[in-house]
C-alpha positions in Angstrom: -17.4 9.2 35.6 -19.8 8.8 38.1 -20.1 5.6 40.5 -23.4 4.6 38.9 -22.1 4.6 35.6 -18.7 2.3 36.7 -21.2 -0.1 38.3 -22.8 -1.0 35.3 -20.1 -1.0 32.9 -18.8 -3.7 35.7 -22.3 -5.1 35.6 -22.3 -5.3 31.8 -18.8 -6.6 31.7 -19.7 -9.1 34.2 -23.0 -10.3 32.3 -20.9 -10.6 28.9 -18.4 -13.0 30.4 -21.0 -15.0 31.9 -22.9 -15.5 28.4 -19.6 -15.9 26.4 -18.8 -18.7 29.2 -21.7 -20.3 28.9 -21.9 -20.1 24.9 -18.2 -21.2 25.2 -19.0 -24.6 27.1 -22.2 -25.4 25.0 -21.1 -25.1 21.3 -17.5 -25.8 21.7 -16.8 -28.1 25.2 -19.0 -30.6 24.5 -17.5 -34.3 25.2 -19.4 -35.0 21.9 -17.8 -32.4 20.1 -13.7 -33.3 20.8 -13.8 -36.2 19.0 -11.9 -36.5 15.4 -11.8 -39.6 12.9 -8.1 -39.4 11.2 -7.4 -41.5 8.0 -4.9 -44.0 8.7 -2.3 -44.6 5.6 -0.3 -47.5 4.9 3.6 -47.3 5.7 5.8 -46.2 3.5 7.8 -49.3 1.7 11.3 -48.9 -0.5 9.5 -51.0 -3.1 8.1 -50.3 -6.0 6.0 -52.0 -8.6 7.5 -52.9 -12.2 6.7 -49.6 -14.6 4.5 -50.8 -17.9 6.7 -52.3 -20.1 4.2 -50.8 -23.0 6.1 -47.4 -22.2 9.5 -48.2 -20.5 11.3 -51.1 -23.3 14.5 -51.0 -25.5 12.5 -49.7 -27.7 11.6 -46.8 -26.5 12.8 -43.3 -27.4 15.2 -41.5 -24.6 13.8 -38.0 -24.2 17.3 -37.2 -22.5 19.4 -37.6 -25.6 20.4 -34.6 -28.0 18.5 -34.7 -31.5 20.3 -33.3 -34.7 19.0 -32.6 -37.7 20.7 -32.8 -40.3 24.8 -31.7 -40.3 24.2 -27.9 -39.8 28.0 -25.9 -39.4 26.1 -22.6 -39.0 26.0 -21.2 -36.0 23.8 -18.6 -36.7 20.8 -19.7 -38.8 18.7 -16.7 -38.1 20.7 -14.2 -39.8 19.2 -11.5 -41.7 
């Protein structure tokens, strides 16, 4: 390479820093820009409200419990 041609690659490097600087500071630095509004929850409590008693009775049907149909002894109904 020839000196002229390393000068303005340094010239050009030099120019492009300087515009990315100043982009940089504009659009991004701004005192303006570095605020943030944050939602602020509630803390978390260990109580909890009463569930419906329209769903949740005595009355109620436990989905946890086996259901049986009928007294079926074979154990392999699908025979062919």
């Amino acid at each position: 390479m020839k000196q002229k041609d390393i000068a303005v690659i340094v010239a050009v490097a030099g120019l492009s820093t300087i515009i990315a600087l100043i982009l940089a500071n504009s659009l991004i630095a701004n005192p303006k820009n570095r605020h943030a509004e944050v939602l602020v929850l509630d803390s978390i409590s260990s109580e909890f409200p009463k569930p419906d008693s329209k769903y949740f009775n005595t009355n109620s049907i436990d989905p946890t419990k086996t259901v049986e149909i009928g007294n079926s002894n074979n154990l392999q109904p699908f025979k062919q």
